[in-house]
C-alpha positions in Angstrom: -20.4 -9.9 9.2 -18.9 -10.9 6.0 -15.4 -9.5 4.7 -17.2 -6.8 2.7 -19.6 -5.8 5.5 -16.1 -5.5 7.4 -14.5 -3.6 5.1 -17.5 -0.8 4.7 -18.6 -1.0 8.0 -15.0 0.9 9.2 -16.5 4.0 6.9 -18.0 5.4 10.3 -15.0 5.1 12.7 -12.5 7.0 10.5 -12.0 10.2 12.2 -9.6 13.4 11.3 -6.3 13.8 12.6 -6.0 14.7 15.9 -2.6 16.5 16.1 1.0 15.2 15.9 1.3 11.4 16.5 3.8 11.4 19.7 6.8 9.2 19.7 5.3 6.5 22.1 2.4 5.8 19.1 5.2 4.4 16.7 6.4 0.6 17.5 8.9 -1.4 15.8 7.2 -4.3 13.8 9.9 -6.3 12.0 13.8 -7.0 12.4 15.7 -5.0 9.5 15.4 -6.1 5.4 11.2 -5.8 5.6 9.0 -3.9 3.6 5.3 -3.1 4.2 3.0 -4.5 1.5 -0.5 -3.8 2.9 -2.6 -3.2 6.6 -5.9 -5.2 7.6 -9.0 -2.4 7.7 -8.3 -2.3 11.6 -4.7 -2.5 11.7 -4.6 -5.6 13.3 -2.9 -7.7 10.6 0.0 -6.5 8.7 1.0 -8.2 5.4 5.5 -7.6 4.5 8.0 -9.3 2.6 11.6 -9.8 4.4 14.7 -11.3 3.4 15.0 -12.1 6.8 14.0 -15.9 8.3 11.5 -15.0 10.6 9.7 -18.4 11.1 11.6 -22.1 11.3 9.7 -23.0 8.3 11.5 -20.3 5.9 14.6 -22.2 4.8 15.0 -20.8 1.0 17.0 -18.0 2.0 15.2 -15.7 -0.3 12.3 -12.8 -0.2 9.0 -13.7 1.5 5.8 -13.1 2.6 4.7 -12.6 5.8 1.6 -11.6 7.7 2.7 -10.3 11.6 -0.4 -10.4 14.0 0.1 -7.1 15.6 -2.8 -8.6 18.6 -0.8 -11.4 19.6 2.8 -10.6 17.9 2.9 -13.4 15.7 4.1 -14.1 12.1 3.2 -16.5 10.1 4.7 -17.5 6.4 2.5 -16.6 3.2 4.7 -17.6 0.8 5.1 -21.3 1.3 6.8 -23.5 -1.4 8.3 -20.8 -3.2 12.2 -20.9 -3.6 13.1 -17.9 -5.3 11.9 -14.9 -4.1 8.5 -13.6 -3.3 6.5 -10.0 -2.4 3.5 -7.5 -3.5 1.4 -9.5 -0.6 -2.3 -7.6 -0.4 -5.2 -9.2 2.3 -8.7 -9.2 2.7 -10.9 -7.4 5.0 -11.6 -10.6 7.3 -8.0 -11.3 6.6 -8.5 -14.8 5.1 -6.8 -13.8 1.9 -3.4 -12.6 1.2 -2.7 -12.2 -2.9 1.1 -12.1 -3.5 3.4 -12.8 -6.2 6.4 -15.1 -6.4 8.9 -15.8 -9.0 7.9 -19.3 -9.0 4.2 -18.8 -9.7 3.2 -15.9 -10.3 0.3 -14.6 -9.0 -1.4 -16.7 -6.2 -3.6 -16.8 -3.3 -2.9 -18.4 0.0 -6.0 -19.5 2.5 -4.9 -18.9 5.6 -7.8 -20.8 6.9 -7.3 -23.6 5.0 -3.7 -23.5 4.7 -4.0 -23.8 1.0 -2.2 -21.5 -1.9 -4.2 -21.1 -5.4 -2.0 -20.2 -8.4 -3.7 -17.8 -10.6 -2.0 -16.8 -13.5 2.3 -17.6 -13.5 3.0 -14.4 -16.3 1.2 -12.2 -13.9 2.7 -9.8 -11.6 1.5 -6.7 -9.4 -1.3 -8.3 -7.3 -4.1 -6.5 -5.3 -6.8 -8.8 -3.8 -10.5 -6.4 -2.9 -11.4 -6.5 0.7 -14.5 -8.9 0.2 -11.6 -11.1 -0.9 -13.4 -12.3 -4.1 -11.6 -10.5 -6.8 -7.9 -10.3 -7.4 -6.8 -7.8 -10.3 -3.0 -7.6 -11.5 -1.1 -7.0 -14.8 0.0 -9.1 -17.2 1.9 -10.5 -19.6 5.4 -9.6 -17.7 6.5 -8.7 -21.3 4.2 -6.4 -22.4 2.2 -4.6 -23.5 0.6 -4.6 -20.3 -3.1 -5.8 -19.8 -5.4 -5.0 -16.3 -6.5 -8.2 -15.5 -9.3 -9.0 -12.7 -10.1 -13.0 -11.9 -12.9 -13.9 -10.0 -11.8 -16.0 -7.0 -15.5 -17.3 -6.4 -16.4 -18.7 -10.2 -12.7 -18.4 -12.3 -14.0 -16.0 -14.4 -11.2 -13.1 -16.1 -11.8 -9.9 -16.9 -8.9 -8.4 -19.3 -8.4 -4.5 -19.8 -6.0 -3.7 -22.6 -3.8 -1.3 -21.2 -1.8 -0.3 -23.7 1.3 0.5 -21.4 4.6 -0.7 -22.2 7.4 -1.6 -19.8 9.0 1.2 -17.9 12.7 0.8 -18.9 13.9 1.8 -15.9 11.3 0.2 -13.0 10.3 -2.2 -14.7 6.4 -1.2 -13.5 3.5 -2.3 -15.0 0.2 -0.9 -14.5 0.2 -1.0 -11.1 -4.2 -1.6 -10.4 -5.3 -0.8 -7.0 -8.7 -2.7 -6.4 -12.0 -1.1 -4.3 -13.2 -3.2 -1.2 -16.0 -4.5 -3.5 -13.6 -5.5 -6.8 -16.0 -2.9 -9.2 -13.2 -0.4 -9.5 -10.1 -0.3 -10.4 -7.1 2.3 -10.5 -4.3 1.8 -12.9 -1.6 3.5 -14.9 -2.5 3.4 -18.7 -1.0 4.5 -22.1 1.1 7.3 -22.0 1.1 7.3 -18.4 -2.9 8.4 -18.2 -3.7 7.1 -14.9 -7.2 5.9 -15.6 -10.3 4.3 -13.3 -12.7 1.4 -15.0 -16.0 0.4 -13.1 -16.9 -3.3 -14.3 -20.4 -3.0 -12.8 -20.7 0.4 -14.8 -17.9 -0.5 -17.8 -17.5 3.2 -17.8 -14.0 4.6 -17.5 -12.8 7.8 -16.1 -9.0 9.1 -16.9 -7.2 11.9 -14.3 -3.8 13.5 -15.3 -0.7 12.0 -16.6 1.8 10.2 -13.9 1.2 6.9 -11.9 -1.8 5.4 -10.1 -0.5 4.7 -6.2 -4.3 4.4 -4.5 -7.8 4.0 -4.4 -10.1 4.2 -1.5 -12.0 1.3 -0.4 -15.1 2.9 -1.5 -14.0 3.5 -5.0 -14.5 7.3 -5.1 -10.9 8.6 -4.4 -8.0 7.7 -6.8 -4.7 8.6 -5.7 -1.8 9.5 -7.9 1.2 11.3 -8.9 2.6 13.1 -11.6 6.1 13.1 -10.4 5.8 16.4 -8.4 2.9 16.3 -7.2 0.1 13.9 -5.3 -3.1 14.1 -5.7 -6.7 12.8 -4.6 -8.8 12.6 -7.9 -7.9 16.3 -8.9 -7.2 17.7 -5.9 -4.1 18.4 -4.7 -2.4 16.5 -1.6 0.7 17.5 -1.4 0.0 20.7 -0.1 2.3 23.5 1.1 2.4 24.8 4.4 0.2 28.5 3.9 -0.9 26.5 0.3 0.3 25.8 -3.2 2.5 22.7 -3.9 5.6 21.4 -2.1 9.1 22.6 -2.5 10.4 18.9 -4.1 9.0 15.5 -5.2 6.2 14.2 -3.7 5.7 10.5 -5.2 5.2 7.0 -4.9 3.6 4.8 -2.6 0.2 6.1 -2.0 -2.1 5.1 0.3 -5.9 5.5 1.1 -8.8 5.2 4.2 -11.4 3.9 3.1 -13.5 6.5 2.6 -10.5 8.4 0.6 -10.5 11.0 4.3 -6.9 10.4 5.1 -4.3 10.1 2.3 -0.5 9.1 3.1 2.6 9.3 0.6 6.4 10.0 0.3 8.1 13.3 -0.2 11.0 15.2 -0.3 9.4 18.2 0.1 10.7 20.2 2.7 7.5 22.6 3.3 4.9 20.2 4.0 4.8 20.6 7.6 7.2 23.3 10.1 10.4 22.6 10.6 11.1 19.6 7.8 14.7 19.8 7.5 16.3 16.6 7.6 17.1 16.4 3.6 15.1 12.4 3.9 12.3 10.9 2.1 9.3 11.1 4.4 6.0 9.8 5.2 3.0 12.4 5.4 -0.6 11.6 5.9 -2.8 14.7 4.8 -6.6 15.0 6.4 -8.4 16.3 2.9 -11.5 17.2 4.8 -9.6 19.3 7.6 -6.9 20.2 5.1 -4.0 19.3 7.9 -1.3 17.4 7.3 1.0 15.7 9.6 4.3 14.0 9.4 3.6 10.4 10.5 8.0 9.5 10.4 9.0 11.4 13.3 11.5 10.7 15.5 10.9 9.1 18.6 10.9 13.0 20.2 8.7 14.9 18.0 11.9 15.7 15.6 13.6 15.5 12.6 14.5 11.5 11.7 18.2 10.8 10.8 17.2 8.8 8.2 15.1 8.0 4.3 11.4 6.6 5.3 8.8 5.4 2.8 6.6 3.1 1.8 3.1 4.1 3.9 -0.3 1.7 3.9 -3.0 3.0 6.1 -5.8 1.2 7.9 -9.3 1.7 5.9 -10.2 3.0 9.0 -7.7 5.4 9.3 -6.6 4.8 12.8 -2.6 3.0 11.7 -0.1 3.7 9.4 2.8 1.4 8.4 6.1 2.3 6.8 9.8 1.1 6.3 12.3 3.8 7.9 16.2 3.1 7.4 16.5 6.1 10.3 17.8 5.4 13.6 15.9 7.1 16.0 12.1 6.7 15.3 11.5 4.5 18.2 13.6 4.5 21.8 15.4 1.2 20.1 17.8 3.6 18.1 17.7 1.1 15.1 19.1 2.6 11.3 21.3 1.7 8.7 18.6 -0.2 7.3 15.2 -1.0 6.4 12.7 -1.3 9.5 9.2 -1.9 9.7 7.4 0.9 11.9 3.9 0.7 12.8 2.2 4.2 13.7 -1.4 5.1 15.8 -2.5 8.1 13.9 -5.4 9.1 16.8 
Protein backbone atom coordinates (compact mmCIF):
# COMPACT_ATOMS: atom_id res chain seq x y z
CA UNK A 1 0.00 0.00 0.00
CA UNK A 2 1.24 3.33 -1.04
CA UNK A 3 1.46 6.44 1.42
CA UNK A 4 -1.97 7.67 0.32
CA UNK A 5 -3.71 4.18 0.49
CA UNK A 6 -2.06 4.42 4.21
CA UNK A 7 -3.34 7.53 4.98
CA UNK A 8 -7.19 6.81 3.83
CA UNK A 9 -7.21 3.41 4.67
CA UNK A 10 -7.07 4.50 8.77
CA UNK A 11 -10.79 6.21 7.79
CA UNK A 12 -12.28 2.78 9.08
CA UNK A 13 -10.38 2.22 12.41
CA UNK A 14 -11.12 5.68 13.96
CA UNK A 15 -13.61 5.03 16.58
CA UNK A 16 -15.41 7.52 19.32
CA UNK A 17 -14.09 8.15 22.62
CA UNK A 18 -14.40 5.64 24.92
CA UNK A 19 -14.38 7.47 28.32
CA UNK A 20 -11.55 9.27 30.25
CA UNK A 21 -8.08 8.28 29.11
CA UNK A 22 -6.54 6.87 32.55
CA UNK A 23 -3.24 7.97 33.80
CA UNK A 24 -1.32 4.78 32.77
CA UNK A 25 -2.37 5.73 28.79
CA UNK A 26 -0.08 8.95 28.92
CA UNK A 27 3.95 8.23 28.56
CA UNK A 28 6.67 10.66 28.62
CA UNK A 29 8.19 10.97 25.03
CA UNK A 30 11.02 13.58 25.17
CA UNK A 31 13.46 15.06 27.89
CA UNK A 32 12.31 18.75 28.68
CA UNK A 33 12.65 21.93 25.85
CA UNK A 34 10.49 19.70 23.03
CA UNK A 35 7.63 20.62 21.26
CA UNK A 36 5.33 18.36 19.17
CA UNK A 37 5.21 19.26 15.46
CA UNK A 38 3.09 16.42 13.99
CA UNK A 39 1.95 12.27 14.62
CA UNK A 40 2.36 9.51 11.82
CA UNK A 41 -1.57 8.26 10.87
CA UNK A 42 -0.91 5.35 13.41
CA UNK A 43 0.95 7.04 16.07
CA UNK A 44 3.90 5.25 15.60
CA UNK A 45 6.22 8.05 14.50
CA UNK A 46 6.34 11.33 16.16
CA UNK A 47 7.90 14.35 14.43
CA UNK A 48 9.35 17.49 17.52
CA UNK A 49 11.85 20.07 17.54
CA UNK A 50 14.07 20.22 20.92
CA UNK A 51 16.78 22.43 21.96
CA UNK A 52 17.94 19.57 23.70
CA UNK A 53 21.00 17.20 21.96
CA UNK A 54 19.32 14.10 21.75
CA UNK A 55 21.55 12.23 19.22
CA UNK A 56 25.66 12.36 19.06
CA UNK A 57 25.30 13.87 15.72
CA UNK A 58 23.53 17.27 16.97
CA UNK A 59 26.46 19.46 17.82
CA UNK A 60 25.00 23.07 16.74
CA UNK A 61 23.52 23.70 19.96
CA UNK A 62 20.45 25.10 18.49
CA UNK A 63 16.64 23.99 17.71
CA UNK A 64 16.04 20.79 15.76
CA UNK A 65 14.17 18.36 14.25
CA UNK A 66 13.56 15.10 15.35
CA UNK A 67 11.49 12.10 14.55
CA UNK A 68 11.23 9.57 17.96
CA UNK A 69 10.14 6.00 16.93
CA UNK A 70 7.57 5.40 19.56
CA UNK A 71 7.92 1.19 18.31
CA UNK A 72 11.35 0.89 19.06
CA UNK A 73 12.18 4.27 21.18
CA UNK A 74 14.45 5.71 18.90
CA UNK A 75 15.30 9.28 17.58
CA UNK A 76 16.76 10.12 14.78
CA UNK A 77 17.95 13.83 13.56
CA UNK A 78 15.81 15.52 10.60
CA UNK A 79 17.46 18.49 10.53
CA UNK A 80 20.94 17.69 9.43
CA UNK A 81 23.41 20.49 8.37
CA UNK A 82 21.52 23.27 9.71
CA UNK A 83 23.32 25.55 12.26
CA UNK A 84 20.90 27.94 13.38
CA UNK A 85 17.88 26.77 14.50
CA UNK A 86 15.19 24.63 12.94
CA UNK A 87 11.28 23.45 13.54
CA UNK A 88 7.49 23.22 11.89
CA UNK A 89 8.58 19.42 11.01
CA UNK A 90 5.30 17.65 9.28
CA UNK A 91 5.65 13.66 7.84
CA UNK A 92 4.03 11.58 5.45
CA UNK A 93 1.73 8.79 5.87
CA UNK A 94 4.45 6.01 5.16
CA UNK A 95 6.62 8.28 7.13
CA UNK A 96 9.39 8.73 4.41
CA UNK A 97 8.93 12.44 4.37
CA UNK A 98 9.37 14.93 7.04
CA UNK A 99 8.93 18.83 5.63
CA UNK A 100 10.47 21.34 8.15
CA UNK A 101 11.92 24.65 8.04
CA UNK A 102 15.24 25.90 9.21
CA UNK A 103 16.73 29.24 9.30
CA UNK A 104 19.42 28.26 7.04
CA UNK A 105 17.14 27.04 4.22
CA UNK A 106 14.08 27.54 4.45
CA UNK A 107 11.73 25.12 3.58
CA UNK A 108 13.15 21.56 2.87
CA UNK A 109 12.48 17.92 2.73
CA UNK A 110 14.57 15.28 4.18
CA UNK A 111 14.33 11.39 2.79
CA UNK A 112 14.64 9.40 5.52
CA UNK A 113 15.15 6.58 3.21
CA UNK A 114 17.65 7.94 1.33
CA UNK A 115 19.14 10.02 3.85
CA UNK A 116 18.87 12.97 1.53
CA UNK A 117 17.40 16.72 2.39
CA UNK A 118 15.76 18.74 -0.76
CA UNK A 119 15.69 22.55 -0.32
CA UNK A 120 12.57 23.93 -1.63
CA UNK A 121 12.17 27.40 -1.44
CA UNK A 122 14.86 29.44 1.33
CA UNK A 123 12.10 32.69 1.87
CA UNK A 124 9.53 30.09 2.75
CA UNK A 125 8.33 29.32 6.13
CA UNK A 126 5.27 27.39 7.74
CA UNK A 127 5.64 23.92 6.06
CA UNK A 128 2.99 21.09 5.86
CA UNK A 129 3.86 18.11 3.66
CA UNK A 130 0.14 15.87 2.47
CA UNK A 131 0.18 12.36 3.63
CA UNK A 132 0.88 10.79 0.08
CA UNK A 133 4.05 12.79 0.63
CA UNK A 134 3.90 14.44 -2.86
CA UNK A 135 2.89 17.96 -2.15
CA UNK A 136 4.37 20.35 0.31
CA UNK A 137 2.37 23.72 0.68
CA UNK A 138 3.82 26.77 2.94
CA UNK A 139 3.84 30.60 2.89
CA UNK A 140 5.90 32.82 1.48
CA UNK A 141 7.78 35.59 1.06
CA UNK A 142 8.79 35.89 4.95
CA UNK A 143 8.13 39.66 4.31
CA UNK A 144 4.92 39.79 3.05
CA UNK A 145 2.27 40.02 1.82
CA UNK A 146 1.90 36.44 2.32
CA UNK A 147 1.35 34.01 -0.66
CA UNK A 148 -0.07 30.01 -0.14
CA UNK A 149 2.35 28.27 -1.97
CA UNK A 150 1.98 24.37 -2.91
CA UNK A 151 5.24 22.63 -4.79
CA UNK A 152 4.97 19.43 -6.33
CA UNK A 153 7.67 17.14 -4.86
CA UNK A 154 7.10 14.51 -7.84
CA UNK A 155 7.52 17.07 -11.10
CA UNK A 156 8.80 20.72 -9.29
CA UNK A 157 5.86 22.22 -10.32
CA UNK A 158 4.42 25.57 -7.91
CA UNK A 159 1.28 26.50 -7.31
CA UNK A 160 0.97 30.23 -5.77
CA UNK A 161 -2.22 31.53 -3.92
CA UNK A 162 -2.14 35.24 -3.27
CA UNK A 163 -3.16 35.62 0.13
CA UNK A 164 -3.32 38.83 0.70
CA UNK A 165 -2.39 38.62 4.50
CA UNK A 166 0.07 40.78 6.00
CA UNK A 167 2.47 40.01 8.84
CA UNK A 168 0.92 39.65 12.32
CA UNK A 169 2.81 42.27 14.29
CA UNK A 170 2.81 40.52 17.22
CA UNK A 171 3.34 36.47 16.09
CA UNK A 172 4.82 37.06 13.35
CA UNK A 173 2.29 34.22 11.59
CA UNK A 174 1.70 33.84 8.20
CA UNK A 175 -0.95 31.99 6.71
CA UNK A 176 -0.53 29.06 8.39
CA UNK A 177 -1.95 26.20 5.33
CA UNK A 178 -2.77 22.81 6.59
CA UNK A 179 -2.64 20.36 3.63
CA UNK A 180 -5.35 17.17 2.97
CA UNK A 181 -3.68 13.58 2.75
CA UNK A 182 -4.11 13.89 -0.96
CA UNK A 183 -2.46 17.79 -1.38
CA UNK A 184 -6.09 19.03 -3.24
CA UNK A 185 -7.04 21.07 -0.32
CA UNK A 186 -5.84 23.41 1.54
CA UNK A 187 -6.66 25.44 4.86
CA UNK A 188 -5.22 28.84 5.45
CA UNK A 189 -5.66 32.14 7.13
CA UNK A 190 -6.41 34.85 4.43
CA UNK A 191 -7.04 38.68 4.27
CA UNK A 192 -8.58 40.16 7.06
CA UNK A 193 -8.14 37.03 8.91
CA UNK A 194 -10.95 35.05 6.58
CA UNK A 195 -9.86 31.61 7.18
CA UNK A 196 -10.49 30.30 3.68
CA UNK A 197 -10.23 26.55 1.99
CA UNK A 198 -8.95 26.23 -1.94
CA UNK A 199 -9.41 22.84 -3.87
CA UNK A 200 -6.66 22.82 -6.76
CA UNK A 201 -8.44 19.81 -8.44
CA UNK A 202 -11.73 21.93 -8.17
CA UNK A 203 -10.01 25.72 -8.09
CA UNK A 204 -13.10 26.52 -6.14
CA UNK A 205 -12.64 28.27 -2.85
CA UNK A 206 -14.74 28.17 0.22
CA UNK A 207 -14.22 30.97 3.15
CA UNK A 208 -15.60 30.17 6.99
CA UNK A 209 -15.61 32.97 9.74
CA UNK A 210 -12.97 35.44 10.62
CA UNK A 211 -9.88 34.08 13.11
CA UNK A 212 -7.09 31.58 12.21
CA UNK A 213 -6.98 28.33 10.30
CA UNK A 214 -5.38 25.54 12.94
CA UNK A 215 -6.67 22.10 10.96
CA UNK A 216 -7.93 20.23 8.29
CA UNK A 217 -8.84 16.59 8.15
CA UNK A 218 -7.07 14.20 6.13
CA UNK A 219 -9.99 13.81 3.97
CA UNK A 220 -10.36 17.55 3.22
CA UNK A 221 -13.99 17.95 4.49
CA UNK A 222 -13.35 19.41 8.06
CA UNK A 223 -11.51 22.77 8.52
CA UNK A 224 -10.71 23.62 11.88
CA UNK A 225 -10.31 27.05 13.27
CA UNK A 226 -10.65 29.73 15.78
CA UNK A 227 -11.89 32.99 16.11
CA UNK A 228 -10.16 33.79 19.26
CA UNK A 229 -12.96 32.53 21.59
CA UNK A 230 -14.08 30.02 20.07
CA UNK A 231 -13.08 26.59 17.98
CA UNK A 232 -14.82 25.28 15.53
CA UNK A 233 -15.19 22.34 12.85
CA UNK A 234 -16.32 24.05 9.55
CA UNK A 235 -19.23 25.99 11.26
CA UNK A 236 -19.84 23.98 13.95
CA UNK A 237 -18.89 24.74 17.19
CA UNK A 238 -16.15 22.63 19.21
CA UNK A 239 -15.62 24.14 22.00
CA UNK A 240 -18.57 23.21 23.57
CA UNK A 241 -19.83 23.82 27.16
CA UNK A 242 -20.64 21.30 29.48
CA UNK A 243 -24.90 21.22 29.30
CA UNK A 244 -24.07 23.37 25.68
CA UNK A 245 -23.30 26.80 24.49
CA UNK A 246 -19.58 28.03 24.38
CA UNK A 247 -16.82 27.86 26.93
CA UNK A 248 -16.37 30.19 29.80
CA UNK A 249 -12.69 31.55 28.31
CA UNK A 250 -10.40 31.23 25.25
CA UNK A 251 -10.37 28.35 23.37
CA UNK A 252 -7.54 28.78 20.62
CA UNK A 253 -4.60 27.69 18.81
CA UNK A 254 -3.11 24.54 17.91
CA UNK A 255 -5.81 22.51 16.34
CA UNK A 256 -5.79 19.24 15.40
CA UNK A 257 -7.76 16.73 13.12
CA UNK A 258 -8.47 12.62 12.55
CA UNK A 259 -8.74 12.00 9.50
CA UNK A 260 -12.04 11.82 8.84
CA UNK A 261 -12.54 15.36 10.85
CA UNK A 262 -14.40 12.57 13.97
CA UNK A 263 -12.10 13.63 16.71
CA UNK A 264 -10.98 17.29 17.06
CA UNK A 265 -8.24 18.33 19.76
CA UNK A 266 -7.28 22.02 20.81
CA UNK A 267 -6.13 24.32 23.75
CA UNK A 268 -8.34 26.21 26.14
CA UNK A 269 -8.67 28.01 29.08
CA UNK A 270 -11.99 27.40 29.46
CA UNK A 271 -12.98 26.18 32.64
CA UNK A 272 -16.51 24.45 31.65
CA UNK A 273 -15.50 22.16 29.09
CA UNK A 274 -15.53 19.10 31.08
CA UNK A 275 -16.54 18.62 35.31
CA UNK A 276 -14.40 19.69 37.64
CA UNK A 277 -11.69 21.93 35.37
CA UNK A 278 -10.24 24.04 37.89
CA UNK A 279 -6.69 24.26 37.73
CA UNK A 280 -6.50 28.02 36.11
CA UNK A 281 -3.94 26.12 33.06
CA UNK A 282 -4.06 25.97 29.35
CA UNK A 283 -5.42 22.52 28.51
CA UNK A 284 -5.62 19.94 25.92
CA UNK A 285 -9.29 18.69 25.01
CA UNK A 286 -10.25 16.36 22.21
CA UNK A 287 -14.07 16.67 21.43
CA UNK A 288 -15.94 13.44 19.68
CA UNK A 289 -18.23 15.76 17.08
CA UNK A 290 -20.28 12.66 16.22
CA UNK A 291 -20.99 11.65 19.99
CA UNK A 292 -20.79 15.25 21.08
CA UNK A 293 -18.35 14.21 24.17
CA UNK A 294 -15.47 15.74 25.08
CA UNK A 295 -12.70 14.68 27.17
CA UNK A 296 -9.71 16.25 28.77
CA UNK A 297 -6.73 14.38 27.23
CA UNK A 298 -3.96 16.52 29.94
CA UNK A 299 -4.82 14.92 33.06
CA UNK A 300 -2.88 14.23 35.68
CA UNK A 301 -1.38 10.93 36.13
CA UNK A 302 -4.65 10.23 38.68
CA UNK A 303 -7.59 11.39 36.83
CA UNK A 304 -7.07 15.14 38.20
CA UNK A 305 -6.47 18.49 37.82
CA UNK A 306 -2.56 19.09 36.28
CA UNK A 307 -0.34 21.52 38.20
CA UNK A 308 0.64 22.98 35.22
CA UNK A 309 0.04 25.08 31.27
CA UNK A 310 -0.32 22.06 28.50
CA UNK A 311 -0.72 22.72 24.77
CA UNK A 312 0.18 22.01 21.62
CA UNK A 313 -2.10 18.73 20.59
CA UNK A 314 -1.50 16.56 17.06
CA UNK A 315 -3.70 13.52 16.75
CA UNK A 316 -3.22 10.30 14.88
CA UNK A 317 -5.45 10.31 11.57
CA UNK A 318 -6.70 7.42 13.04
CA UNK A 319 -7.68 8.89 16.09
CA UNK A 320 -6.25 6.36 18.50
CA UNK A 321 -2.94 9.00 20.03
CA UNK A 322 -2.62 12.39 20.94
CA UNK A 323 0.62 14.21 21.52
CA UNK A 324 1.12 17.39 23.51
CA UNK A 325 3.85 19.55 25.48
CA UNK A 326 2.83 19.89 29.29
CA UNK A 327 5.12 22.16 31.56
CA UNK A 328 2.95 20.37 34.56
CA UNK A 329 4.46 18.08 36.95
CA UNK A 330 2.41 15.40 37.61
CA UNK A 331 0.96 13.98 34.28
CA UNK A 332 2.85 10.89 34.34
CA UNK A 333 4.27 8.92 37.74
CA UNK A 334 7.76 10.71 36.77
CA UNK A 335 6.57 14.02 38.54
CA UNK A 336 8.38 16.02 35.77
CA UNK A 337 7.30 20.28 35.46
CA UNK A 338 8.94 23.41 35.35
CA UNK A 339 9.19 22.92 31.75
CA UNK A 340 8.18 21.86 28.46
CA UNK A 341 7.64 17.91 28.19
CA UNK A 342 6.56 15.84 25.40
CA UNK A 343 3.56 13.55 26.50
CA UNK A 344 2.15 11.02 24.31
CA UNK A 345 -1.59 9.93 25.16
CA UNK A 346 -3.86 6.53 23.98
CA UNK A 347 -7.21 8.06 23.47
CA UNK A 348 -9.13 4.23 23.36
Amino acid sequence: MDALGAALAVTALVAGLTGPPAGNQTVLLTPANSYPGAVSPDGRYVVFESGAALVPDDTNNAYDVFVRDRRTGTTSLVSVATTAGSGSGTISADARYVAFWSRDFGVSVRDRRTGTTRDIDADGFEPAISANGRYVVFSGPSAGPFDMIRYDLATGATDRIPTGLLPDPIDGNGPQPHVSADGQIVAYTGAEGVVTAHNFRTGTTRTFGTGRAGAISGDGRTVVWSDGSNVYANNRLVSVAVGGGPGDGPSYGWMTASHDGRLIGFGSVATNLVPADTNGYLDVFVRDMRTHRTIRASESRTGGNANGESLAPVISADGRVLVFASFAGNITETGLGGDQWLYARTLR
